[in-house]
C-alpha positions as CSV (number, residue, x, y, z in Angstrom):
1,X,0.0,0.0,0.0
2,X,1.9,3.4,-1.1
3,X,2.0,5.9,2.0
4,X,0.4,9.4,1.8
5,X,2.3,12.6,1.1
6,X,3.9,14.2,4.1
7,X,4.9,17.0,2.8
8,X,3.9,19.3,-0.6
9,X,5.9,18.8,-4.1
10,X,7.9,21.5,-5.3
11,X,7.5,22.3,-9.1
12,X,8.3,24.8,-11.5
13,X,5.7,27.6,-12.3
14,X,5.3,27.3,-16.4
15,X,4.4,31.1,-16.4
16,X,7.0,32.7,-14.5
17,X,9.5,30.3,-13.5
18,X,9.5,30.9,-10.1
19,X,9.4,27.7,-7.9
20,X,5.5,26.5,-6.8
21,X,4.4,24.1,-4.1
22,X,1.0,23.0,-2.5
23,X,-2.7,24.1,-4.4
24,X,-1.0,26.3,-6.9
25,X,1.4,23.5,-8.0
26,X,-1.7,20.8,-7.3
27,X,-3.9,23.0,-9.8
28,X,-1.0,23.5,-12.5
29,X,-0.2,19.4,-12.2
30,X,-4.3,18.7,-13.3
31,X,-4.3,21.0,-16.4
32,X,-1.1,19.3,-17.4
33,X,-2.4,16.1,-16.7
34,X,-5.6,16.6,-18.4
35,X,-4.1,19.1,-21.6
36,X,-1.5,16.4,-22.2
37,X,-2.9,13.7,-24.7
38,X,-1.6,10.0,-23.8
39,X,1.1,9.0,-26.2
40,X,2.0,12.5,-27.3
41,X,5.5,12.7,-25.2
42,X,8.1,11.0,-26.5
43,X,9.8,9.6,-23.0
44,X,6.3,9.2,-21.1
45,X,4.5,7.2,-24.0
46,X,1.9,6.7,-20.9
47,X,1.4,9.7,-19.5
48,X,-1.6,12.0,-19.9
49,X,-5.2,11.6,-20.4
50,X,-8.3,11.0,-23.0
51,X,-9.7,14.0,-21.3
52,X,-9.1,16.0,-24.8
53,X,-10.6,13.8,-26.5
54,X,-13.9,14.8,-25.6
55,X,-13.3,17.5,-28.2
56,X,-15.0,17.7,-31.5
57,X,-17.7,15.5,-30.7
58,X,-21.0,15.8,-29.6
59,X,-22.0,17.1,-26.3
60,X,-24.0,13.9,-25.6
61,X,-24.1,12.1,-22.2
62,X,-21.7,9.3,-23.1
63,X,-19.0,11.6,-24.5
64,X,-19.4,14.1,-21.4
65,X,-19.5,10.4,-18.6
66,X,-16.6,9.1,-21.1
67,X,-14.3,12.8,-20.2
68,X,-15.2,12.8,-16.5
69,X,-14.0,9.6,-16.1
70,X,-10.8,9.9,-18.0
71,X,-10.3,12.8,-15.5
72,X,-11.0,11.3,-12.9
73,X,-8.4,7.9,-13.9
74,X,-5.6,10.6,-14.9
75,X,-5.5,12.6,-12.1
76,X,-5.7,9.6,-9.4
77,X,-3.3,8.4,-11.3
78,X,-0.3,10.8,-12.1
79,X,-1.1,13.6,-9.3
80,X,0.1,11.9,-5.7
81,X,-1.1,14.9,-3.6
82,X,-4.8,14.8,-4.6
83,X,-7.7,12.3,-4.6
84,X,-10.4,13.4,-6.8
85,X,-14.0,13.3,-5.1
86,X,-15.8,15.0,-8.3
87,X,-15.8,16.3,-11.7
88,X,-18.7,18.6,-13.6
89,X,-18.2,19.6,-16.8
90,X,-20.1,23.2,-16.5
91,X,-20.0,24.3,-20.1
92,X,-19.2,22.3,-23.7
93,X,-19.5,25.0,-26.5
94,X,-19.4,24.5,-30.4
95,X,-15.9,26.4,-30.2
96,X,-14.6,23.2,-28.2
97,X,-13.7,25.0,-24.9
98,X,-14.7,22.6,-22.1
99,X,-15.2,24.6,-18.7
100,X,-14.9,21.9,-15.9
101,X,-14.8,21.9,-12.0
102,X,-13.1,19.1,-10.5
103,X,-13.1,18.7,-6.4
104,X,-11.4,17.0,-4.6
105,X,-8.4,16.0,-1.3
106,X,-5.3,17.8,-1.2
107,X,-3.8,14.5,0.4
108,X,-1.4,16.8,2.4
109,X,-3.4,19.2,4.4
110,X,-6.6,16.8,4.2
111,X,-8.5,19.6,3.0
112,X,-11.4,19.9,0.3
113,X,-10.0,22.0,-3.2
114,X,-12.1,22.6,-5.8
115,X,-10.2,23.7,-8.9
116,X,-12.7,25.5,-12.3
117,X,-10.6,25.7,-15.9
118,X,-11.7,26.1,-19.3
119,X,-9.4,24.1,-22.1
């Protein structure tokens, strides 16, 4: 059984550069997770998500279930700091932005996060 986090990750900010740690690197880690298509990087053939995949297709029930649940499998997978409680897609437009909410355990502090991005 893998032992919980005792102590935050430090990352790299992608917009400034500056060093990042706890939510703001927790909340930086999903949109990676979820922009990054699986099989897209070269050295981590099976890293990333279907998430994107939801895109250009039709906002039905079973393409909306099918992206929550890719979400959900990525991030429980490749983020060790966060459990994922639940994801709501809150908008899926003809222009393909997909505004979600995913919430959530930061394992670390044991507090409920909720976290709201468009891609």
């Amino acid at each position: 059984m893998a032992s919980l986090p005792t102590e935050h990750l430090v990352d790299i900010d992608r917009e400034t550069g500056e060093l990042i740690s706890g939510w703001p690197r927790i909340k930086q880690s999903i949109y990676v997770i979820l922009t990054t298509r699986l099989r897209s990087r070269i050295m981590r053939l099976w890293w990333g998500s279907d998430f994107l995949n939801m895109q250009d297709k039709p906002g039905n029930e079973e393409v909306l279930f099918g992206g929550m649940m890719a979400a959900i499998a990525a991030i429980n997978t490749y983020e060790p700091e966060f459990k994922v409680t639940k994801v709501a897609i809150d908008a899926f437009d003809s222009t393909g932005d997909i505004t979600f909410t995913i919430e959530g355990y930061d394992l670390v502090d044991a507090q409920l996060k909720r976290t709201k991005q468009t891609i």
